[in-house]
Every structure is written in C-alpha cells, then in structure tokens.
GUZADREN-282362 format. One record per residue (C-alpha): x, y, z. Coordinates in pm, whole numbers, padded with zeros to 5 digits, always signed. Last residue first. Example, Ala and Ser with C-alpha at 12.3 -4.5 7.8 and 13.67 -1.06 7.14 Angstrom:
2
+01367-00106+00714;+01230-00450+00780;
***
This chain:
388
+12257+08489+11855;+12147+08775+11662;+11818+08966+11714;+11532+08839+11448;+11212+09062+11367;+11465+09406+11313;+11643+09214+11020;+11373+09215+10787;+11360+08879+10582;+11528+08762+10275;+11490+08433+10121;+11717+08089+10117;+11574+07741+09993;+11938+07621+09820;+12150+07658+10132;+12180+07324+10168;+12198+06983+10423;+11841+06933+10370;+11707+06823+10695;+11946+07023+10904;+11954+07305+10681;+11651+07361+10663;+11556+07391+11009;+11835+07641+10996;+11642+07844+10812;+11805+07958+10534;+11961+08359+10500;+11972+08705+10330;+11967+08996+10579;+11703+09332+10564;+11713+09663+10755;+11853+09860+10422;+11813+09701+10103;+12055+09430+09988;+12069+09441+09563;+12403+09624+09585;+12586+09357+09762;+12550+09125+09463;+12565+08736+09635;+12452+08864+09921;+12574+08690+10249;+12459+08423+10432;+12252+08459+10784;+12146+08117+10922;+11763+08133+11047;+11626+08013+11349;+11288+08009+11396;+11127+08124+11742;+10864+08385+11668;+10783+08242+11280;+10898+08354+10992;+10809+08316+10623;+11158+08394+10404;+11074+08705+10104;+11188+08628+09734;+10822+08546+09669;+10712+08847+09803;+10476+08956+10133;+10631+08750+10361;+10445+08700+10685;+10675+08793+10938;+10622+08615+11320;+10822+08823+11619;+11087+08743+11768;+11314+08516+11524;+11641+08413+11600;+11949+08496+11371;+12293+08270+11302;+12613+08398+11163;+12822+08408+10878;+12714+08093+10663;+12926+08092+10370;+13021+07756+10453;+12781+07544+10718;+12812+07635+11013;+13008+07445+11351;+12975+07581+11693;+13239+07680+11899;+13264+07948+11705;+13582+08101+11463;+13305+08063+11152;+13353+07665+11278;+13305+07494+10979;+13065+07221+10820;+13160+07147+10474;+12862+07246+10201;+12566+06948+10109;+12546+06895+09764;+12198+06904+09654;+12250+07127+09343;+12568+07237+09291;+12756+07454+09522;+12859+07833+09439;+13097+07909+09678;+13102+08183+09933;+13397+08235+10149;+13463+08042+10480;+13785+07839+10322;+13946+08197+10264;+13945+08223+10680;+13750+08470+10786;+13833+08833+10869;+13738+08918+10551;+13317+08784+10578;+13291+08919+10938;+13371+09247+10862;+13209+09278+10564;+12856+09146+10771;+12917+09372+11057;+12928+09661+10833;+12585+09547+10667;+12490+09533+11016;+12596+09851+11134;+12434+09989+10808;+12110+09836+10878;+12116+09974+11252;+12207+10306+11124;+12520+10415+11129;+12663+10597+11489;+12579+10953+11594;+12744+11122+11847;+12684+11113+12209;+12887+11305+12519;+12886+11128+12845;+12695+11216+13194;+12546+10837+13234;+12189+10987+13238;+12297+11190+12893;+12413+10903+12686;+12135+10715+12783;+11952+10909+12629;+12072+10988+12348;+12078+10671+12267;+11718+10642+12311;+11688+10929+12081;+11928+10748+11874;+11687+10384+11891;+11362+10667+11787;+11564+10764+11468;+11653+10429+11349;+11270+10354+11392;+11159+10663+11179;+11408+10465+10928;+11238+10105+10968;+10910+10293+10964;+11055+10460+10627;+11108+10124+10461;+10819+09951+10564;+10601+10225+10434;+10764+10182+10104;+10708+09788+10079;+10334+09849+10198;+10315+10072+09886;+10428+09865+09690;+10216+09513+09817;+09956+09756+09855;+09957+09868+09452;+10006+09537+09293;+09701+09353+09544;+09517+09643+09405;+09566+09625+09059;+09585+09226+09081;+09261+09254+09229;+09097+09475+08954;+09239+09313+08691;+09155+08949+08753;+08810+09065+08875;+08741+09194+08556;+08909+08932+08325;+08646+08705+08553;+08384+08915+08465;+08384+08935+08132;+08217+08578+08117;+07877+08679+08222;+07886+09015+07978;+08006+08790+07680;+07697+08512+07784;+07478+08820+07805;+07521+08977+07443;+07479+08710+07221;+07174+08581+07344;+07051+08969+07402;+07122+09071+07040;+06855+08733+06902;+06639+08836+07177;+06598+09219+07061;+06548+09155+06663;+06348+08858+06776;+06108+09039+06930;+06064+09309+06686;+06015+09016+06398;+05744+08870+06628;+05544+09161+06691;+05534+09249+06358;+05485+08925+06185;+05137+08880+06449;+05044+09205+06353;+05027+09067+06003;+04859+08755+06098;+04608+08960+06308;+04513+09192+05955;+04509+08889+05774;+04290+08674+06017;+04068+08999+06014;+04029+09046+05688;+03981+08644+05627;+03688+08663+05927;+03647+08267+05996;+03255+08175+06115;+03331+07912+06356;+03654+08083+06515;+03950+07868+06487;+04127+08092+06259;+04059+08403+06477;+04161+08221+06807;+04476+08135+06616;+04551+08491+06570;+04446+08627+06881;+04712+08368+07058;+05008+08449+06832;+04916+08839+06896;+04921+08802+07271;+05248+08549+07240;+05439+08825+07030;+05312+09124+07288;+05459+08907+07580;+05778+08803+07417;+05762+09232+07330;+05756+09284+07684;+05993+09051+07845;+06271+09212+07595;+06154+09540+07709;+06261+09387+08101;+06613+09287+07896;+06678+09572+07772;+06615+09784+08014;+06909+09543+08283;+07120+09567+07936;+07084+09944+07991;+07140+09939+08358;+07397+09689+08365;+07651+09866+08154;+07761+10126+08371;+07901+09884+08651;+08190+09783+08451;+08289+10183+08442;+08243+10267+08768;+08457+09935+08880;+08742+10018+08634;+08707+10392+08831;+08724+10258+09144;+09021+10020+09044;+09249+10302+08805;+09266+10635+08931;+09091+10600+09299;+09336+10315+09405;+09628+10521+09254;+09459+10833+09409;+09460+10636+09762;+09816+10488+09744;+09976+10815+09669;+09803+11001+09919;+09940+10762+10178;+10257+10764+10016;+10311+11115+09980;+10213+11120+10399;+10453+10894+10478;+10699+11109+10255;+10687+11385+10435;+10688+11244+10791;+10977+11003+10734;+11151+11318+10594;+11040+11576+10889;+11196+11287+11128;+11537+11287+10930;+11589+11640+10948;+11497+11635+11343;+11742+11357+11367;+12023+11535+11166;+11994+11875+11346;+12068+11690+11705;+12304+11512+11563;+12468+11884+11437;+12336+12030+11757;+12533+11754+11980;+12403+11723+12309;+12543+11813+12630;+12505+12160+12697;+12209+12197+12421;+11940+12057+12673;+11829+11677+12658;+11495+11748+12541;+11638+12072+12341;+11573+11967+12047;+11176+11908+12069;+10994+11573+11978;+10670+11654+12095;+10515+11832+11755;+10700+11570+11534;+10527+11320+11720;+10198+11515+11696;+10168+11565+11334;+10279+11237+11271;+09983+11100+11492;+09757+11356+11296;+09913+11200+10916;+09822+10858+11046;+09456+10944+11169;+09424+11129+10820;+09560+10827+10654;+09412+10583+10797;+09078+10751+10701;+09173+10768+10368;+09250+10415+10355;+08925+10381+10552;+08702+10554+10264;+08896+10410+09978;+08829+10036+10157;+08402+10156+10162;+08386+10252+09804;+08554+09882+09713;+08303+09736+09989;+08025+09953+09787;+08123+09844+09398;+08194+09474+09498;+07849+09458+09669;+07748+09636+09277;+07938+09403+09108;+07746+09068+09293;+07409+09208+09251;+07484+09277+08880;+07693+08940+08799;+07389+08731+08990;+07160+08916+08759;+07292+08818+08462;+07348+08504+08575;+07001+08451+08600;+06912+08639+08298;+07156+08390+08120;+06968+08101+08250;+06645+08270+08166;+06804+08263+07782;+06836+07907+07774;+06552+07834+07920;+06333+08000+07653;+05981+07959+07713;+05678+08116+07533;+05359+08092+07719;+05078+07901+07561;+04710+08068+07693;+04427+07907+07914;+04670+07807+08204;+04557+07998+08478;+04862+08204+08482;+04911+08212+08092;+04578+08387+08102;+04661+08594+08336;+04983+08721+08164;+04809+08779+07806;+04516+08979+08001;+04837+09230+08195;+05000+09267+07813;+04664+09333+07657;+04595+09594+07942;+04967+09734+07896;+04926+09772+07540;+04606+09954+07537;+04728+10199+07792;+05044+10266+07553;+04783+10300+07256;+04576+10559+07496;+04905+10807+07566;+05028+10784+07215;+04653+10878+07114;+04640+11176+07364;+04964+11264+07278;+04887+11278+06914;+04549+11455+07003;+04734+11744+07248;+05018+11826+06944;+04709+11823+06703;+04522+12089+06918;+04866+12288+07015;+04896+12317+06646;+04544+12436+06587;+04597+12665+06833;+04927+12811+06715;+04744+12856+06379;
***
C-alpha cells in the first residue's frame, strides 16, 4: 500500500514537474517569436511606467535602508569613543592635583560630583539617542522595505501569465486560420485562451491599483522618517549642549584652581558662568535708571537711545552689548545665527524662568541700526560671544 502510494506521489510530481517544463518552453517560443516579430506582444505602458517607478522606489529604499544602517553604526561608534574619552578624563582628574593643604575638600568634592554627572548622563544620552533611532526609524525602514519582495514576485508572475495569455491568443488564431479548421480544437484553445486571460487579469487588474499607492507612500515615508530623526538630534544635541556647557564650568574651576594655587591664595567656588551672568544681568537691570526698564513697544517704533551709564548710547532695555567668537548655527527657530564678529545687544527675558543656563536673549546690533527695533531678537549660547 505504502508503495503504491509512494508510486502515485512519484507520478504526480513527475507530471507537475513536466507541465512546469512545458510552460517554460512555450513561454521561452512565445518570447522569440515576439523578438523577431512573428507574434503580437501585449503592451501596457501604463503599467511599465509603474514598474519603473516601482523599481526606482526599491533601489532607492534599500540605499536609504544601508546609509540609515550605516549612521546607527557611527552613532554607536561615537559613542563608545565618547564614553572611553570620559572614561579617561575622569580617570586623570585626581583630587589631590593641587594637594589637600590648600584646596578646599568640599569644592574639591563638588567638582568631582559634578564630573561623574556630566559623565553619567552623556553616556544616557548617547544610548538614548541610538535605541530611539533603533525603536522607531530603522525599524519604520524594516518594515517599508518588507513589501517589495512580494510585490517585486508579483509582478515577475504577472510577466508570466501576460506571456501565457499572448501564447494561447496566438495558438488560437493560428487554429482558426488554419486551412482545414479543427472546431474541437479551436474550442479546446479558445477555452485555454479564457483561462489564461481571466488569471491574468485577476493579477494586473490588483497590480494597477496596487503600485501607484506603493509609489506615492513614499513621500509620507520619508516625511516621517526624517522628521523622526531630525526630532530626535535636534533633542538630543540640545541635551549634550547642556552638559558640555556644565563639564565646561567644571574645567574654568579647575583652572581656577589653579591659579589660585600658583599665586599661594585659598579658592572657593563661585556660580557658574551662566549664573554669574544671569546675576550680572539683575544687577544691571535695578541699578538702572527706571527709564532703562523694559517696555513693550509697538510694532516699528524705534525705542529712545540711552546711555545704560556708558559712554555709548543703547537702545532701552538693552543691557549690554556681546561679540561673537566663534560662528553658531542655530539649531531652532527661536535660536539667533552667528557669525565670528557680529555684535549682538543683550536684552533681558521677558519671563526669567524660560532662560536656560549658558544662554542670553538679544538683536544684532546690525539690526538695530537698520531697523531701529528690537523686534528680530533670538537666543544664542553665551560662551560663543565675550562681553564688550
């Protein structure tokens, strides 16, 4: 019985394997004659437009795919070479650099707190960035990718059946043009000739529908995917900014520590820069005159020229001037654009608790002479401008 199974299991097979082999020969004869013109081949320019683009959107996802692949791999390269060059400042910076005699252990304390915090959280960030990019953009890209393949099958059986539908057209009116006409066999071809075209048109008819949605999805795509990413390094560039302007308070008290130490005097820790200058701001703004505070000025209107207790006249509300050192490209539409050698007139907040640490509120000057207004103001990091 097993046999006899086995048998009929090796003769279906058999015949599967030899109708398959048929098709392919008739498919291969079909295509030469088209070649050398002796058969009609069916043309659909439409849809070879769309196969076009198709492909276009394939070859163009998958680049996307690797360069994507390849920006994960050097973010987490950056931050393995980042996290070592941590490793190694906080490995050098030792307490008793300028011996215990003269320094304060409680500053002393605070610094190497605050270096182990810029560390820390560097490195959250880092791995932060990465698994957000991972999480949502690689796998977006994954999963837009996954369809190609099947529509990519599709389309090549697609090619097929077109091929099998013109083969059967063409035996079909060979048969009715034949000098003595067979009616069985016209009837038989004319029936294979339904079949073939019915599953052809089954598959061409989804296709047409299907490609021009898959060519058009991927603008939405790229929309996402970019704004994702452009969303998550604008953060995360925001952050790091923050804590290299804090590691950077820290390195200006080592220096002062420093120097404290040549010149044989005792050191204690002052505010941060930001602070100082957020200080320096208050105390500027109440120890002017009431005709130097803040008013709101209508549009245009150009705000009386004073003296700020200068030589030099400002406008109103104007506390002090700043010169750019290095160039900032802002990175937010609230942000000033600097370049190494603007001047920029420092105002103050209008809500004191929106200022973040390390960063003023101002107009260039440039501005200011051709405007005569504060209107176009921004904020900019305080450590790319030193005061004039």
């Amino acid at each position: 019985m097993a046999e006899e199974q086995g048998k009929a299991g090796k003769g279906i097979n058999t015949g599967k394997l030899a109708t398959n082999m048929q098709k392919r020969l008739s498919r291969a004869q079909e295509k030469v004659l088209q070649k050398l013109g002796k058969a009609d081949e069916t043309k659909d320019t439409v849809f070879e437009e769309s196969v076009a683009n198709f492909n276009k959107q394939m070859v163009e996802g998958t680049k996307l795919q690797r360069d994507l692949r390849a920006y994960l791999a050097a973010v987490k390269t950056m931050h393995d070479a980042s996290k070592r060059l941590q490793d190694c400042l906080a490995d050098m910076y030792e307490p008793d650099w300028f011996g215990k005699e003269e320094v304060d252990a409680i500053a002393e304390e605070m610094i190497e707190k605050e270096m182990d915090y810029c560390m820390e959280e560097t490195d959250i960030l880092w791995s932060d960035y990465h698994d957000k990019l991972v999480d949502n953009s690689m796998v977006s890209m994954d999963t837009y990718l996954a369809q190609f393949p099947d529509v990519k099958a599709r389309i090549a059986k697609r090619d097929r059946k077109l091929t099998d539908f013109d083969s059967a057209r063409h035996h079909f009116a060979s048969l009715q043009k034949g000098k003595k006409p067979d009616q069985a066999k016209i009837a038989k071809a004319e029936e294979e000739l339904g079949r073939a075209q019915k599953v052809f048109e089954e598959i061409n008819i989804e296709l047409q529908d299907e490609l021009p949605q898959l060519w058009n999805s991927r603008v939405g795509f790229y929309v996402n995917t970019f704004q994702s990413m452009a969303g998550y390094q604008e953060r995360f560039h925001k952050d790091m900014g923050k804590l290299n302007q804090d590691l950077n308070d820290v390195m200006t008290k080592l220096e002062e520590q420093r120097l404290a130490k040549k010149a044989g005097k005792d050191w204690k820790p002052g505010p941060k820069k930001s602070e100082a200058a957020a200080a320096n701001h208050s105390v500027t703004a109440d120890a002017a005159p009431k005709t130097d505070s803040v008013a709101v000025e209508p549009a245009g209107a150009a705000p009386t020229a004073v003296t700020n207790g200068s030589s030099e006249e400002l406008p109103a509300g104007v506390i002090y001037k700043v010169k750019a050192m290095h160039d900032y490209a802002a990175t937010d539409g609230d942000e000033l654009e600097l370049k190494a050698g603007d001047v920029v007139l420092v105002l103050a907040w209008d809500n004191p608790d929106e200022q973040d640490d390390g960063w003023l509120m101002g107009v260039k000057e440039s501005h200011w002479l051709e405007n005569k207004n504060l209107l176009v103001k921004g904020v900019f990091p305080e450590n790319f401008t030193q005061k004039l």
